[in-house]
Backbone bond lengths (Angstrom), bond angles and torsions (degrees), N, CA, C in turn:
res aa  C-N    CA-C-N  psi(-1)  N-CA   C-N-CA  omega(-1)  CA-C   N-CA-C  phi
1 X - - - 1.470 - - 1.525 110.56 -
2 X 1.277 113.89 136.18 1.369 122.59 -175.22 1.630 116.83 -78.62
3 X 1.551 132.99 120.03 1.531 112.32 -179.53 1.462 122.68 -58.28
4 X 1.366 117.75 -175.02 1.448 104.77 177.07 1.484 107.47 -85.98
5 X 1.785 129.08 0.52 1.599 111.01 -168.49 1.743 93.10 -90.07
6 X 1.857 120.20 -2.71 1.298 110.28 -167.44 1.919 91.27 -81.19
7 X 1.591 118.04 -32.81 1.347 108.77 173.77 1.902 117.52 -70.76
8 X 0.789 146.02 32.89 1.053 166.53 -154.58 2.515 92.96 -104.61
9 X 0.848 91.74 131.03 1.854 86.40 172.23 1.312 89.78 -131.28
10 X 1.565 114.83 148.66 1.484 129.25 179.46 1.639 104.96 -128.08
11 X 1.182 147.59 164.26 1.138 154.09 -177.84 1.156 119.91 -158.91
12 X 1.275 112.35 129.77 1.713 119.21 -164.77 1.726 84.02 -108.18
13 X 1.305 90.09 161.26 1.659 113.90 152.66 1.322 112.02 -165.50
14 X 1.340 87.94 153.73 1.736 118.81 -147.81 1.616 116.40 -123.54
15 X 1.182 105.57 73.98 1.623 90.25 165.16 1.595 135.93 -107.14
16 X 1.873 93.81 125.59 1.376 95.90 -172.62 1.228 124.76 -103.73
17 X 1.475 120.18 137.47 1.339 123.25 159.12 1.205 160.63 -116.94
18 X 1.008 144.37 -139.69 1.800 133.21 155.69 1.339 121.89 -92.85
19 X 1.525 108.71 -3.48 1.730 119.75 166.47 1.573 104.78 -101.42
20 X 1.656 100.30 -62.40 1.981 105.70 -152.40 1.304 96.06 -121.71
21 X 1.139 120.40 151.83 1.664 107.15 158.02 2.229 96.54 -109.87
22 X 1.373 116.70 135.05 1.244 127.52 -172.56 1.833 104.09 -106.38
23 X 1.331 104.40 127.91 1.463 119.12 160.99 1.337 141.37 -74.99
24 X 1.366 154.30 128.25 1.048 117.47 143.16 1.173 119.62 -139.83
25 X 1.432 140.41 165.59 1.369 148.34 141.59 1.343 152.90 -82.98
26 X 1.164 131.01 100.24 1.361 130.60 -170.86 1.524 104.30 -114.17
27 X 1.496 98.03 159.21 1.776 115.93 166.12 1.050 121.85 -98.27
28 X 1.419 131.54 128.94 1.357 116.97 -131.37 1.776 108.36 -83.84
29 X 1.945 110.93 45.03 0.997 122.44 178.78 1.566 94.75 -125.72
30 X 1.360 96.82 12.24 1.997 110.81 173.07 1.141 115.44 41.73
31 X 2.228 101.43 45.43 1.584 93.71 163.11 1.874 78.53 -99.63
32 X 1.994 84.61 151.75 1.606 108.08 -178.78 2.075 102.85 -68.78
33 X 0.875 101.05 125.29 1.534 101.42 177.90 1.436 126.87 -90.90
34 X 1.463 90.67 -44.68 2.075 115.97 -178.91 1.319 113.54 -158.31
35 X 0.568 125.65 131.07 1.630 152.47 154.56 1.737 127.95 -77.34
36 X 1.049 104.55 148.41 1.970 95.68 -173.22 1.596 93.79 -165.18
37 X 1.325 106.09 144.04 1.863 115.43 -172.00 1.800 92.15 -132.44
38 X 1.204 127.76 128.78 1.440 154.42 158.51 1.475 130.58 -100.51
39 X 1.426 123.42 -177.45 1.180 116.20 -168.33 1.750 93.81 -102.54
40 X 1.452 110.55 -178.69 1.304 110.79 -179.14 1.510 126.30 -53.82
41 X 1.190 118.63 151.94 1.930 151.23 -161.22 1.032 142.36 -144.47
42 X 1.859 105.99 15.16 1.818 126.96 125.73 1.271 118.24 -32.27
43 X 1.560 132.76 92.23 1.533 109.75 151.06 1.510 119.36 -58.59
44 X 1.202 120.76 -2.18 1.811 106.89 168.26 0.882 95.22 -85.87
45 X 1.541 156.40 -7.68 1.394 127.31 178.35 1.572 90.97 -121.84
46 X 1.147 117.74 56.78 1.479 128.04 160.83 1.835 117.67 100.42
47 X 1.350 102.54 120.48 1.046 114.36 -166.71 1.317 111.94 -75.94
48 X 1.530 130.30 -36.46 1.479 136.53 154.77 1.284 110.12 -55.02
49 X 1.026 142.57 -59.57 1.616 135.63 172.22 1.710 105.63 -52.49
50 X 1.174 121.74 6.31 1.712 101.24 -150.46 2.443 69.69 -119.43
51 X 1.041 80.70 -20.22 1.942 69.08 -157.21 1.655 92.80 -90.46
52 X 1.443 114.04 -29.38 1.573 117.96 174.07 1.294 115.10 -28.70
53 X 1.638 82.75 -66.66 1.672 99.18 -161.61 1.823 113.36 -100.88
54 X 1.306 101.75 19.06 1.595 122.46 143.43 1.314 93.00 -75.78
55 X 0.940 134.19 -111.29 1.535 157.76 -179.68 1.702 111.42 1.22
56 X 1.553 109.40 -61.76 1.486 111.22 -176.56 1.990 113.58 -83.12
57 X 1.354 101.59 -21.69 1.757 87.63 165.16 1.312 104.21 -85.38
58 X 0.915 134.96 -29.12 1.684 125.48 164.02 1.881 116.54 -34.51
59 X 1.562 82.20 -63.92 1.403 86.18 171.00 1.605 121.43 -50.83
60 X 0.820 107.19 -82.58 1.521 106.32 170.08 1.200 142.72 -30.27
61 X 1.272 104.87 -34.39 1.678 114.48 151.31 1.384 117.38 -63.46
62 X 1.208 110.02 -40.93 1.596 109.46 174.40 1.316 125.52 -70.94
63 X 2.161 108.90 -38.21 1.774 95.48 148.62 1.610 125.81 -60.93
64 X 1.353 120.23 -25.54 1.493 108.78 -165.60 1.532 91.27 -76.64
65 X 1.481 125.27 -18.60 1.804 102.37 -163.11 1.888 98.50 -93.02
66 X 1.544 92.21 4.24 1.921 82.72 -175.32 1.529 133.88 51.82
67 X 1.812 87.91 27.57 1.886 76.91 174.65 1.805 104.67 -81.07
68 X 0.928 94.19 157.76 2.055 99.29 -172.39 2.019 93.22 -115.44
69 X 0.742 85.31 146.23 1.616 100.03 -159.70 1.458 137.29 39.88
70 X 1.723 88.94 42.44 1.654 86.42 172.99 1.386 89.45 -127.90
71 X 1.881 98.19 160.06 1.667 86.13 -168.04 1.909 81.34 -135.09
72 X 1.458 103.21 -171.79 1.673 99.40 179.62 1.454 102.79 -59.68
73 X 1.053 114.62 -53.52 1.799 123.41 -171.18 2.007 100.21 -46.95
74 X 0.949 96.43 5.06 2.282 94.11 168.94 1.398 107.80 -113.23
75 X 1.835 112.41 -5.68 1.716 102.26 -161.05 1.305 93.46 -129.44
76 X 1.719 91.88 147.46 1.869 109.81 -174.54 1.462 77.43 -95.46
77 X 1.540 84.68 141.28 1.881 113.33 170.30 1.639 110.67 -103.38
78 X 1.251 110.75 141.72 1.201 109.41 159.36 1.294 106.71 -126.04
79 X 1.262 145.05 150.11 1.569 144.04 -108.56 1.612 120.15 -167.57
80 X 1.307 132.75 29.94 1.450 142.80 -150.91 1.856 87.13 -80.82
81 X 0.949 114.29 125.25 1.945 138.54 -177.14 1.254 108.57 -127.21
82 X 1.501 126.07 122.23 1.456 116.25 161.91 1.463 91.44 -69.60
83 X 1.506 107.14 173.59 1.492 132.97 173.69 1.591 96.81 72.82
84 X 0.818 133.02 18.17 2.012 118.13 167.69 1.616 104.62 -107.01
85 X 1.185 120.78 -15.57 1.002 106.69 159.90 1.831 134.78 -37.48
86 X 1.475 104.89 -24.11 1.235 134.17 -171.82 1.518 102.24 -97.91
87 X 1.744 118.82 87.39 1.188 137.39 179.97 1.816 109.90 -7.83
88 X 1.119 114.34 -56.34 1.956 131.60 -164.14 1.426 94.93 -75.60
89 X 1.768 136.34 -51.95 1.007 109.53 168.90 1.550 133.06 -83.53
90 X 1.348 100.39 -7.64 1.988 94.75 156.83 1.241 102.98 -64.41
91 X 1.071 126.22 -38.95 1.488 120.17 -176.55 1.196 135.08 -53.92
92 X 1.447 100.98 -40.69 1.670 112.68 -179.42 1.467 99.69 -78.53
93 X 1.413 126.56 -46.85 1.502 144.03 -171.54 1.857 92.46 -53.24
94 X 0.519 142.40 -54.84 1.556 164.54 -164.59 1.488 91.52 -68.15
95 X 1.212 126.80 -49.16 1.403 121.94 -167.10 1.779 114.44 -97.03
96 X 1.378 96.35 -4.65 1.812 100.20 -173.21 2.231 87.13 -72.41
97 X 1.631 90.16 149.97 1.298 97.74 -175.40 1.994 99.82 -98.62
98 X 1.472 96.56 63.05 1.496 91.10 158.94 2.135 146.29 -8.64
99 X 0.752 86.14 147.97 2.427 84.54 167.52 0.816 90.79 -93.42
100 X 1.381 152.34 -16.01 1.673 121.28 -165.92 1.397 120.96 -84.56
101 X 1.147 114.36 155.98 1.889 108.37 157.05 0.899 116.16 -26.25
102 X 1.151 117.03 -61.28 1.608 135.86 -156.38 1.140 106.41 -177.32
103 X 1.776 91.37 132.34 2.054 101.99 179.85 1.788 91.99 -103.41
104 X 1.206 96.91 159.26 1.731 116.41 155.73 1.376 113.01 -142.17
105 X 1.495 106.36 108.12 1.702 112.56 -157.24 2.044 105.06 -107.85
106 X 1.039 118.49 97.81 1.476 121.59 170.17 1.619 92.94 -103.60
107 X 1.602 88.75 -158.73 1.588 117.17 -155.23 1.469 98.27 -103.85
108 X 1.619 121.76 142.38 1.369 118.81 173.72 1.413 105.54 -60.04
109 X 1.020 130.27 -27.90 1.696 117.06 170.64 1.151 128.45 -72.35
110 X 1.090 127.41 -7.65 1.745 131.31 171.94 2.029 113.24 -96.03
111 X 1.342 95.02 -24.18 1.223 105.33 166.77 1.710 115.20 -85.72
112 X 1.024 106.95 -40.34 1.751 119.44 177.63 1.970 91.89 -65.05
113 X 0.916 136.69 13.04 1.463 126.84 -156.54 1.502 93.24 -129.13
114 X 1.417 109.55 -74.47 1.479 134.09 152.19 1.835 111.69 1.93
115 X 1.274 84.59 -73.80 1.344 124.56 -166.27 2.060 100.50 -55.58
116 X 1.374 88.00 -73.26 1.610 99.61 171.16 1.391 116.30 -39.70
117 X 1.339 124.77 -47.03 1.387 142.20 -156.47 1.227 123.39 -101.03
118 X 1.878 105.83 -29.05 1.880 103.83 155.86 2.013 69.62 98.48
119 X 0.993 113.62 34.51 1.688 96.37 -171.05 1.379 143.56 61.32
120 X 1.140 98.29 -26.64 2.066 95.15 156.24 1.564 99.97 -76.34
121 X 1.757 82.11 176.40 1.945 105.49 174.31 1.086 105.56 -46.81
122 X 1.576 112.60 147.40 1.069 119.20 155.39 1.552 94.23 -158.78
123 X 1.756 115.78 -173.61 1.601 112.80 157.96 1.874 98.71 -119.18
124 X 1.204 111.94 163.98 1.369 124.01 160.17 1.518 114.06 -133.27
125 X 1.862 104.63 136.44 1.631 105.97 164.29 1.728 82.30 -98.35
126 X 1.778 102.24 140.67 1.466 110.81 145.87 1.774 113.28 -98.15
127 X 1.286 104.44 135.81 0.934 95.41 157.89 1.574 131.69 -144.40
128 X 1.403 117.78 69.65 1.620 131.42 177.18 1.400 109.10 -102.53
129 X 1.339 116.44 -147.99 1.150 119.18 -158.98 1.672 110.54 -39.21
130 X 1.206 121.34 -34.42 1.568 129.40 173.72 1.432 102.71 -122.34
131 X 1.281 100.59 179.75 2.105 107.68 -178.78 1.580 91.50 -137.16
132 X 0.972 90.45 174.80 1.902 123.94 -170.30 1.659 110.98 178.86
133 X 1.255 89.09 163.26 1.748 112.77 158.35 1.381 113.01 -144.81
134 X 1.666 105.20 144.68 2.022 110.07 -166.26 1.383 69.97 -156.34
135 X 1.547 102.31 134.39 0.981 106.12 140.62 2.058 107.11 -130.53
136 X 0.892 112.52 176.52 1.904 132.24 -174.54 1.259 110.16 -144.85
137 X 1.776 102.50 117.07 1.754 111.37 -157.46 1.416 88.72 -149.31
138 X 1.189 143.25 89.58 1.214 136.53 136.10 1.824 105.16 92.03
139 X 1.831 86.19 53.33 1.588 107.42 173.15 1.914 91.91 81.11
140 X 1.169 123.33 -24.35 1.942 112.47 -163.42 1.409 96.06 -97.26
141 X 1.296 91.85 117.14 1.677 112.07 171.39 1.826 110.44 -80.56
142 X 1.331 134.48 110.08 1.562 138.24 175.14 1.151 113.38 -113.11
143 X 1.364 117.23 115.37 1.731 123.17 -176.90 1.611 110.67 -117.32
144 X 1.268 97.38 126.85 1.686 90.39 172.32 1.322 93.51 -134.00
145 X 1.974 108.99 155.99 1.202 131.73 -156.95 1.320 125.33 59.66
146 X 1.432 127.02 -108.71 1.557 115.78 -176.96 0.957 129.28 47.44
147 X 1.625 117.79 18.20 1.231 110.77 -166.87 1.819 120.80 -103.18
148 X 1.065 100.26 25.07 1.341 112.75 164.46 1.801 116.27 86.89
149 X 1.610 115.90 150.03 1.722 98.57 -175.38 1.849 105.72 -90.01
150 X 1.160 132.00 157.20 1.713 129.14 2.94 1.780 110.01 -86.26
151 X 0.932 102.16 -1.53 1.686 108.59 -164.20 1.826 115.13 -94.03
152 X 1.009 90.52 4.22 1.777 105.68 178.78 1.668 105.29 -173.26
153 X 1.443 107.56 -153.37 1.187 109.36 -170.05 1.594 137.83 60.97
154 X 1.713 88.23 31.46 2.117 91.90 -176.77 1.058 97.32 -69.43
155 X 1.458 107.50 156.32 1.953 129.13 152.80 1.393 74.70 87.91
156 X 1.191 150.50 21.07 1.961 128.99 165.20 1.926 90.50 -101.43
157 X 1.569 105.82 -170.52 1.302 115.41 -145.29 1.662 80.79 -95.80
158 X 1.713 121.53 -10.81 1.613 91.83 -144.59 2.169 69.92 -104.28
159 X 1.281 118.99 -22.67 1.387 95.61 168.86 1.367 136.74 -38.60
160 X 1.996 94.24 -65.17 1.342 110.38 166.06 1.478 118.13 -26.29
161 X 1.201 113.61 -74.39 1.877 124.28 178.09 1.033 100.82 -35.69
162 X 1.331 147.96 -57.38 1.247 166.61 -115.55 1.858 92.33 -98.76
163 X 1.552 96.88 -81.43 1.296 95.10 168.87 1.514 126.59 -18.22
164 X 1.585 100.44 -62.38 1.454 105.57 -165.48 1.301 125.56 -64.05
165 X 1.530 125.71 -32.16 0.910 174.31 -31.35 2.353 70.09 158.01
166 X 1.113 85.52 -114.30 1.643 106.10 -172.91 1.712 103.96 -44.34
167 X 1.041 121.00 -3.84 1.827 126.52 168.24 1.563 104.64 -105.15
168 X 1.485 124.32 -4.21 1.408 102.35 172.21 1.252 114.96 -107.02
169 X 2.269 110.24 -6.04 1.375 100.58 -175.71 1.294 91.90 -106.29
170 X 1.210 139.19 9.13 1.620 128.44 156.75 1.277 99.72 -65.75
171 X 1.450 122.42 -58.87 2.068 114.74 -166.76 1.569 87.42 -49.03
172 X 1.199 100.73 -57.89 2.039 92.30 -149.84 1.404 103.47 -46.17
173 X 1.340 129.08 -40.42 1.400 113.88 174.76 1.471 110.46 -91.18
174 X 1.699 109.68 27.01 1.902 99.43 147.56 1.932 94.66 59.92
175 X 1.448 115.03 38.10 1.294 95.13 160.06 2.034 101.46 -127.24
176 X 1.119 96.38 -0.98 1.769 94.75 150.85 1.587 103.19 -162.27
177 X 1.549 98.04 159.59 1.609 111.92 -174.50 1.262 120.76 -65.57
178 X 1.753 114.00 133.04 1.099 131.57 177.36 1.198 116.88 -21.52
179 X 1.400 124.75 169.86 1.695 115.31 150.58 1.433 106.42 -161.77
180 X 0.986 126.12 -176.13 1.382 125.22 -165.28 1.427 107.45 -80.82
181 X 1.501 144.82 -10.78 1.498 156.99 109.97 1.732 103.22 31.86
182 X 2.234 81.55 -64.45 1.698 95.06 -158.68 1.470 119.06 -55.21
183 X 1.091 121.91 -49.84 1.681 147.81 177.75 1.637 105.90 -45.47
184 X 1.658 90.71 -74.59 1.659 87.80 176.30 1.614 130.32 -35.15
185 X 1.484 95.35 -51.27 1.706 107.76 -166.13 1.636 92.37 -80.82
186 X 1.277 143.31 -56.21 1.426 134.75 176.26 1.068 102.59 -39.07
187 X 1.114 142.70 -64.82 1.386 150.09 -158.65 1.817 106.32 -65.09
188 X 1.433 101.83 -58.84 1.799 89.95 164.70 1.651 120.08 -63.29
189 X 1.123 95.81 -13.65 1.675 78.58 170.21 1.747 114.84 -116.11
190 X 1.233 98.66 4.47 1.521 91.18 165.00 1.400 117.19 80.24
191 X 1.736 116.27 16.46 1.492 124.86 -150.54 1.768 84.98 -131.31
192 X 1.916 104.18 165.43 1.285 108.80 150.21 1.219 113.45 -155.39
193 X 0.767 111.54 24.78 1.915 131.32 167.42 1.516 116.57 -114.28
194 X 1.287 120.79 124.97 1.257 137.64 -173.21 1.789 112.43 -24.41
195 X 2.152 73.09 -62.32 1.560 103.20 -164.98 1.700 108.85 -52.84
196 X 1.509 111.19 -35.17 1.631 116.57 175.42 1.157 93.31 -72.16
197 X 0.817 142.72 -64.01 1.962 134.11 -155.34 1.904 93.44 -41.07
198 X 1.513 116.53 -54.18 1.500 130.01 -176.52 1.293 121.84 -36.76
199 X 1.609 88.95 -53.67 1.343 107.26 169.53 1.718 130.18 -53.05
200 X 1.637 101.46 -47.89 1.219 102.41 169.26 1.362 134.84 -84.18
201 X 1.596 123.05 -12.60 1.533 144.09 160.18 1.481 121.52 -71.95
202 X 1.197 107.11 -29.19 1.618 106.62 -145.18 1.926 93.64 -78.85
203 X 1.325 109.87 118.43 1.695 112.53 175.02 1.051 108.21 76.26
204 X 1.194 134.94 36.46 1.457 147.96 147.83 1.626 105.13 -82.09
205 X 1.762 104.52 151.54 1.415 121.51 -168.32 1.983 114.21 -66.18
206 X 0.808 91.73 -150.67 1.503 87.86 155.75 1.830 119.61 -126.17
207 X 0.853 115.06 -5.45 2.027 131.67 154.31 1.437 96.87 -56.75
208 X 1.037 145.99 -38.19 1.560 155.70 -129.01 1.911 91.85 -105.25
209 X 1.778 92.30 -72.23 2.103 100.89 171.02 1.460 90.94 -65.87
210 X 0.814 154.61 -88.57 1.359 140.15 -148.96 1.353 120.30 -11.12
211 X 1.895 103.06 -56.79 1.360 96.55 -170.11 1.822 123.60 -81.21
212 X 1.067 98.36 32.99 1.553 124.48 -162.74 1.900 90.61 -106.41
213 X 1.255 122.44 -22.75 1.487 109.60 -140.10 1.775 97.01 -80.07
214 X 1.346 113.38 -42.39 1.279 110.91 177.50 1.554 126.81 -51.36
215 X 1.130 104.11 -23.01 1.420 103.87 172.64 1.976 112.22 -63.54
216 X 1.741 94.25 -34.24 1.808 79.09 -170.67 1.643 102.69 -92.49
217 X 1.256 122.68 22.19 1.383 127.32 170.55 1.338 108.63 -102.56
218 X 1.535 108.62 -42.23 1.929 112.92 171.89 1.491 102.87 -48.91
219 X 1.411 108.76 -60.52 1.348 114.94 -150.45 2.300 100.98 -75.17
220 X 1.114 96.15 -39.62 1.904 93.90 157.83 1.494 127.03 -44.31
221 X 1.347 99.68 -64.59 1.296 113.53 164.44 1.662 127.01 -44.84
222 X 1.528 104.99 -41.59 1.617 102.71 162.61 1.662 120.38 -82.90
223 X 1.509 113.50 0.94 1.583 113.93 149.35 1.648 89.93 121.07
224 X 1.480 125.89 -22.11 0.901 119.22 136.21 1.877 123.74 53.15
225 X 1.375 154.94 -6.64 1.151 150.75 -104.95 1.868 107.78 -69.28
226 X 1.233 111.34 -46.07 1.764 111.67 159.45 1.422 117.92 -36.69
227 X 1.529 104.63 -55.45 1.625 102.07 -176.46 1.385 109.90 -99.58
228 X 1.228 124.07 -4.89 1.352 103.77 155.64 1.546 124.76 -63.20
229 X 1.587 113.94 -31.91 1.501 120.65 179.83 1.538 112.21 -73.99
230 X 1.398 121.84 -29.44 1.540 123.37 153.94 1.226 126.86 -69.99
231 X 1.094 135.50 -24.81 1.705 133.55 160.36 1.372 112.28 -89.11
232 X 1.399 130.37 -2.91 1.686 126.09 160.38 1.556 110.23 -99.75
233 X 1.536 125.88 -3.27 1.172 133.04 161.32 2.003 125.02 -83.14
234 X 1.491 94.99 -39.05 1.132 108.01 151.41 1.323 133.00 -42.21
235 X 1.452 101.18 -62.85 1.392 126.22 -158.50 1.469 113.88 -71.31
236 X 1.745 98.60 -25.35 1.054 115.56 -167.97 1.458 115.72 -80.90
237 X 1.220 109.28 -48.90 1.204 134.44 158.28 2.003 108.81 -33.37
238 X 1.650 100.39 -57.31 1.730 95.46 169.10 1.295 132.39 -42.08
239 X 1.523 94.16 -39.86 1.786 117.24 -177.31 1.350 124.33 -55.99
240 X 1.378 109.14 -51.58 1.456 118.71 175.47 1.445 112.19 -76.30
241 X 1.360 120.84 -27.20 1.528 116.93 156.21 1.756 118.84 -41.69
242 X 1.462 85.17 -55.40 1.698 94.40 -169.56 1.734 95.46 -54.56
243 X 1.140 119.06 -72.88 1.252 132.06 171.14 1.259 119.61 -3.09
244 X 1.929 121.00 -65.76 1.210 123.32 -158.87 1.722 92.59 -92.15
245 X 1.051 135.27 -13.46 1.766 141.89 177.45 1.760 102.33 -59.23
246 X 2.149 92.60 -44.41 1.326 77.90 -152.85 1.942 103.99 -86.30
247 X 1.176 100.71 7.73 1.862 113.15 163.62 1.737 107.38 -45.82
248 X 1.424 108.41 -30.12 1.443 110.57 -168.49 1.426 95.20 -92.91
249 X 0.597 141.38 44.93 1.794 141.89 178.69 1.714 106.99 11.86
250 X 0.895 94.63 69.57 1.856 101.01 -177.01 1.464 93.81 -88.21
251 X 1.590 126.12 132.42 1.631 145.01 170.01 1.843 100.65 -40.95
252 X 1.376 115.90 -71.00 1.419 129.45 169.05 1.356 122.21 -89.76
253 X 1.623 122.47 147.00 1.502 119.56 151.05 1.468 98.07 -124.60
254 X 1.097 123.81 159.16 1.497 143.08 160.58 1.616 110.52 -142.05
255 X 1.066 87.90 156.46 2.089 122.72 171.91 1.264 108.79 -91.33
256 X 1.279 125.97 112.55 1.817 118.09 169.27 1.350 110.16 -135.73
257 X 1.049 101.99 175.76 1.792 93.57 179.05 1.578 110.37 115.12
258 X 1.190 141.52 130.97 1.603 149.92 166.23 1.801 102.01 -4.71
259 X 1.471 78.95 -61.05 1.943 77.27 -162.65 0.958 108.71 -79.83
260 X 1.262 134.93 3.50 1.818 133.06 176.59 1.759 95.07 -41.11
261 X 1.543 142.67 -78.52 1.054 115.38 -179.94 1.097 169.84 -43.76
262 X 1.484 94.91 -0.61 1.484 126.78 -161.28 1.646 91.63 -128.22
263 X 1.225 132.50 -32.84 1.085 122.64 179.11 1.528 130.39 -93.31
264 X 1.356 115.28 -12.73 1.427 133.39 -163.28 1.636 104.53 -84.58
265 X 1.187 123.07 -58.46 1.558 110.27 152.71 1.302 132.20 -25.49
266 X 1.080 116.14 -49.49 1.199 104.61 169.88 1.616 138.10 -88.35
267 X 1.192 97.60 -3.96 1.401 92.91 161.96 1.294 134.13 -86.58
268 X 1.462 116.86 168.97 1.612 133.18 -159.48 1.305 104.89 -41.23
269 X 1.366 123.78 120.50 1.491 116.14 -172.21 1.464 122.71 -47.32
270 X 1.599 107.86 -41.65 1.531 125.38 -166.93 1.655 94.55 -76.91
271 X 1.468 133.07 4.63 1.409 132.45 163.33 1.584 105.59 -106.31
272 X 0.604 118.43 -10.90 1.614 121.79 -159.42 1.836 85.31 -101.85
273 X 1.129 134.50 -47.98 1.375 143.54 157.85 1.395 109.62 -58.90
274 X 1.119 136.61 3.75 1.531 118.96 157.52 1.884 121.00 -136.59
275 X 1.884 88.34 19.18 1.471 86.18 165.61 1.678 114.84 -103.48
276 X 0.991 98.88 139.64 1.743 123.25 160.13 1.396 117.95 -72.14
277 X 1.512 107.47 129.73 1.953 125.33 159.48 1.335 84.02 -37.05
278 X 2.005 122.28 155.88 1.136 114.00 170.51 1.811 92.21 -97.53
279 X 1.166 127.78 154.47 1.616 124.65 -176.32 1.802 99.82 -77.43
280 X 0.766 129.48 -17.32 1.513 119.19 -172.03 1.836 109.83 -163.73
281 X 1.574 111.46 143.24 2.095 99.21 -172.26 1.466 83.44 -83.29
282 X 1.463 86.48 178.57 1.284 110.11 -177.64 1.664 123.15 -48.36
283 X 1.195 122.86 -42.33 1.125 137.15 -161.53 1.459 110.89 -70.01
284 X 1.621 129.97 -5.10 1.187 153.28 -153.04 1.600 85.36 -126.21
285 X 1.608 129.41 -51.73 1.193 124.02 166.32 1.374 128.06 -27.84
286 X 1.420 76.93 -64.15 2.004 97.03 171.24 0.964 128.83 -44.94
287 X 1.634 116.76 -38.29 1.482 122.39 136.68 1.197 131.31 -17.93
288 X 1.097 120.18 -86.06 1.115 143.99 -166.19 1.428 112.83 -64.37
289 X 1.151 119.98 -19.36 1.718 124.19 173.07 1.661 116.73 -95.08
290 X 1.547 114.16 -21.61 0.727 123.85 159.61 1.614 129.42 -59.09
291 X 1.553 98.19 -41.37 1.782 95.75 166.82 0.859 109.60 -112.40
292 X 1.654 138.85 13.19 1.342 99.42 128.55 1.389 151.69 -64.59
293 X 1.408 97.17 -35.37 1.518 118.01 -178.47 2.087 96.98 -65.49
294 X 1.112 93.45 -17.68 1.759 87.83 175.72 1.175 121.19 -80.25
295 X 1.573 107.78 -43.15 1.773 112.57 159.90 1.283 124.16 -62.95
296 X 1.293 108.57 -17.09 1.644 105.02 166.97 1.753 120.11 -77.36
297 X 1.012 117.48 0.40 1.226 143.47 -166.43 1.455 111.81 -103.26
């Protein structure tokens, strides 16, 4: 006969990204138990790095919650990944032979939604290391952008960098005027030659520009006129996101993501007036999709 702590269900959730991959643990009376933070959980920027650090914040959540003889192989996963949006890597993700009981693997945006919303509709802009808009209205999932950095992803953190980044090696070759951009970003990298800045940018991820972005919000914020025109281009860019999401008549919208503080000021006032605190991050989402998709079962 089995005791009652072997009936006991635990549930992880997992949110991964192009910076951290985030853990967590609950009892399936969804008190939080442990928590665990990893390195990035893009399978487009590598599918071995993407299952690692699935794997080791798991772990770690499971040492910080101190259960003693439970191992992943007792806990249903629920699994929100940027980059699966992209049919081939749900696919492969889908086919890795996991520790868990059981995985249930969606998109960090349906969990980031979830999450925001307590599980009803809602829409979400992310906007950290990359940006998007999802919203979830009556079972229909609608995503715009997501389309990954350098080729999409405006108004996210690794654009911003990006920007700045490509505005300090235009001044250096004196084909537009300096700005206070230049100082900051030389100075974080410890360079004052173009050609070094190259050196240290060139084929870096987008986690890498990201951490660049505060500088063109510091330097806006001090009035700045270069980076003020890159964080109202950005920003702007957020706006009409919010905008075309809220076409879907979603109950809630919220802002989430790193740069939500740095970015929310500046957007369109009449958006900035119809976003919502999100009620819970993503990783609590993950939760929550996880048992559902279990009760559907």
């Amino acid at each position: 006969m089995s005791s009652s702590s072997d009936k006991k269900e635990y549930f992880l959730g997992i949110d991964g990204g192009g910076s951290k991959c985030k853990a967590i643990i609950v009892s399936s009376d969804n008190v939080i138990l442990g928590t665990g933070i990893s390195g990035p959980a893009n399978p487009l920027h590598g599918y071995e790095q993407a299952i690692n650090s699935i794997t080791e914040s798991a772990q770690l959540a499971l040492a910080d919650a101190g259960l003693t003889g439970i191992g992943l192989e007792n806990i249903y996963a629920g699994v929100g990944l940027a980059g699966v949006n992209l049919p081939v890597l749900f696919a492969k993700m889908s086919q890795w032979e996991h520790p868990f009981k059981q995985m249930f693997l969606t998109t960090d945006l349906l969990i980031a939604c979830l999450g925001a919303h307590e599980g009803s509709d809602g829409a979400v802009i992310i906007s950290g290391t990359g940006s998007c808009g999802f919203s979830y209205v009556a079972g229909h999932p609608y995503t715009l952008g997501g389309h990954g950095f350098p080729h999409g992803d405006k108004g996210s953190g690794a654009w911003f960098g990006f920007q700045a980044a490509n505005h300090v090696l235009m001044s250096l070759d004196g084909l537009v005027e300096p700005s206070s951009i230049n100082d900051k970003l030389l100075t974080l990298h410890n360079v004052k030659e173009g050609i070094d800045l190259v050196e240290i940018i060139a084929g870096k991820p987008a986690a890498f520009y990201a951490k660049m972005a505060n500088i063109v919000f510091d330097a806006a914020e001090e009035g700045d006129v270069v980076a003020k025109k890159i964080v109202e281009e950005g920003a702007g860019y957020i706006s009409n996101v919010a905008r075309q999401l809220l076409l879907q008549n979603p109950p809630r919208i919220s802002l989430i993501g790193g740069l939500t503080p740095r970015l929310k000021p500046w957007l369109d006032q009449e958006i900035q007036d119809k976003l919502e605190e999100p009620i819970s991050p993503p990783e609590i989402g993950s939760i929550l999709f996880a048992q559902q998709q279990l009760a559907l079962l």
